[in-house]
Structure formats: structure tokens, C-alpha cells
VOPAGU-2260 file (C-alpha; in pm, 1 decimal, decimal comma):
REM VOPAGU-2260
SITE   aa  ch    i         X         Y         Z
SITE  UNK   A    0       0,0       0,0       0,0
SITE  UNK   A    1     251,9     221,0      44,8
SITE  UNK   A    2     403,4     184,5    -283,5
SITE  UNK   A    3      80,3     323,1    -416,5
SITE  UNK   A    4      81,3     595,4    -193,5
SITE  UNK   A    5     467,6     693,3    -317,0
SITE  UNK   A    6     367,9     611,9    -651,0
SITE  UNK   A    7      58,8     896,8    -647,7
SITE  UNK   A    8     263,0    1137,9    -445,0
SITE  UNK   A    9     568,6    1110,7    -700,7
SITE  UNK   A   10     290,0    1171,7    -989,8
SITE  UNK   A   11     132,4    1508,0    -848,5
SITE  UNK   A   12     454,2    1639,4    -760,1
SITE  UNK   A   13     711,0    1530,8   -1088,4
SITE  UNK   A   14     442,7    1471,4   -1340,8
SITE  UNK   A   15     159,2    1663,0   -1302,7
SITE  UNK   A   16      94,8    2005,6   -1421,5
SITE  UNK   A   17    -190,8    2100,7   -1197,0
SITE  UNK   A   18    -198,2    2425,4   -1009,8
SITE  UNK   A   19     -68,1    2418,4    -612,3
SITE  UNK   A   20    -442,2    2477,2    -512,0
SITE  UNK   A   21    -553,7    2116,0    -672,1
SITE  UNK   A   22    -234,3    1998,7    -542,0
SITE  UNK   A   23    -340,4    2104,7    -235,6
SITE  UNK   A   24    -680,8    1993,3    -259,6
SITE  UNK   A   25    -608,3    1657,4    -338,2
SITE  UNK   A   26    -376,3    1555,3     -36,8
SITE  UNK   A   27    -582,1    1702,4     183,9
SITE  UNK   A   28    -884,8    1449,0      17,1
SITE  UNK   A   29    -638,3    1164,2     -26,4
SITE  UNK   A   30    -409,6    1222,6     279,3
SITE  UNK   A   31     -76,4    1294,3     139,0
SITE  UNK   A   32     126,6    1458,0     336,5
SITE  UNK   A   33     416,2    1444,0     187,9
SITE  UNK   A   34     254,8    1651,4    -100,9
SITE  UNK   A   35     104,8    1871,0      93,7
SITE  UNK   A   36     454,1    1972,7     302,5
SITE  UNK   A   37     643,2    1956,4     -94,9
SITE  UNK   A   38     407,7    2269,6    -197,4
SITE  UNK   A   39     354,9    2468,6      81,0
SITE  UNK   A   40     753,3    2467,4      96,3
SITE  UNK   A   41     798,4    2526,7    -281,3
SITE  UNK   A   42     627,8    2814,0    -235,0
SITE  UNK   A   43     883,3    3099,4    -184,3
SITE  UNK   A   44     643,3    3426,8     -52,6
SITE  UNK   A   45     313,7    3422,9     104,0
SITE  UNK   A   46      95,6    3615,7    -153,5
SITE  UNK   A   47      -2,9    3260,6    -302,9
SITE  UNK   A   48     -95,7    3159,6      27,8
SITE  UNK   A   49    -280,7    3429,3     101,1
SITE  UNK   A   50    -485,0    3443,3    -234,1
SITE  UNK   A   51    -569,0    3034,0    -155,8
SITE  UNK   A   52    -727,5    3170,1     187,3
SITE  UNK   A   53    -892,8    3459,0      67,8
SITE  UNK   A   54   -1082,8    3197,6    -165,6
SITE  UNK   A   55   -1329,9    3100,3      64,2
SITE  UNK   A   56   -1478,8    2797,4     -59,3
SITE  UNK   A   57   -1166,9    2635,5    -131,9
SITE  UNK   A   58   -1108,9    2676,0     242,9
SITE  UNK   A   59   -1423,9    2550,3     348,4
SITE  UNK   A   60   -1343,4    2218,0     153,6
SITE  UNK   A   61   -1049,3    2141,9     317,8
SITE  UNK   A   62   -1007,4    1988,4     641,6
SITE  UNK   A   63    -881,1    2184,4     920,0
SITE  UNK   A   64    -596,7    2039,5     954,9
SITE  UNK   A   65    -481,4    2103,2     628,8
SITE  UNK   A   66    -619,0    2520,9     701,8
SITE  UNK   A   67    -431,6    2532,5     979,5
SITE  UNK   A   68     -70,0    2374,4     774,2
SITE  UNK   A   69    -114,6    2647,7     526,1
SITE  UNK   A   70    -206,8    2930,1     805,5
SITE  UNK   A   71     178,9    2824,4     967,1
SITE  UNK   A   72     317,2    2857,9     644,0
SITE  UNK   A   73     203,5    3243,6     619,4
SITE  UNK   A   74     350,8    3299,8     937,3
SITE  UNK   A   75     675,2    3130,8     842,8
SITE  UNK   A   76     689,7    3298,7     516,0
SITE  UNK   A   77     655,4    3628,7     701,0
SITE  UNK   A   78     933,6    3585,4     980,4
SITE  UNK   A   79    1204,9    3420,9     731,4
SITE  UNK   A   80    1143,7    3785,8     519,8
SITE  UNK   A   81    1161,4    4012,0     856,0
């Protein structure tokens, strides 16, 4: 099972062309978090972040877990530029 696991993680984050807010979406829905921690830290300032919470419904949808992971990564982005 794990295999399977690596083998979808590897494929959203190599192969796949899809935007860091379906990224996002989908390992919060399919529990990946090695995906999830890959794109919040390939992300290099927080106005990304910051546009994914100001979309409200995408928030809504995801778990909040997965709110609170990207939330942290504001902050961080914020005291590595200060």
C-alpha cells in the first residue's frame, strides 16, 4: 500500500501540471502529506498563500488540519522575510 501511496505522491509532484491549489486539494482528500509539506515549501512568498485563503470555498473544503498547515506557512513565510 505504500508503494501506491509513493507512486501517487511522485505523480502530483514530478508529473503533473496542476496548479498548487488542486495539489493542495487533493492531499488534503487523499491524505498525502508528503505533497502537501512539498508545496507549501515550494512556495517561496506568502501572496499565493494568502490568495488560496482569501478563496473562501476552497477553504471551506479542506479539512482543518490542512487550514491550519497552510495558516503556519504564512507565518513562516513572514518571519524568514523580517
Amino acid at each position: 500500500m505504500k508503494f501506491v501511496v509513493k507512486l501517487c505522491e511522485n505523480h502530483l509532484m514530478k508529473k503533473s501540471k496542476l496548479s498548487v491549489k488542486t495539489k493542495i486539494e487533493a492531499s488534503d482528500m487523499f491524505h498525502l502529506p508528503n505533497v502537501m509539506r512539498k508545496c507549501l515549501s515550494g512556495v517561496r512568498s506568502a501572496e499565493p498563500l494568502l490568495s488560496l485563503i482569501e478563496d473562501r470555498d476552497f477553504m471551506c473544503g479542506l479539512s482543518k488540519e490542512t487550514q491550519n498547515k497552510i495558516r503556519q506557512e504564512i507565518v513562516g513565510n513572514w518571519a524568514r522575510r523580517n
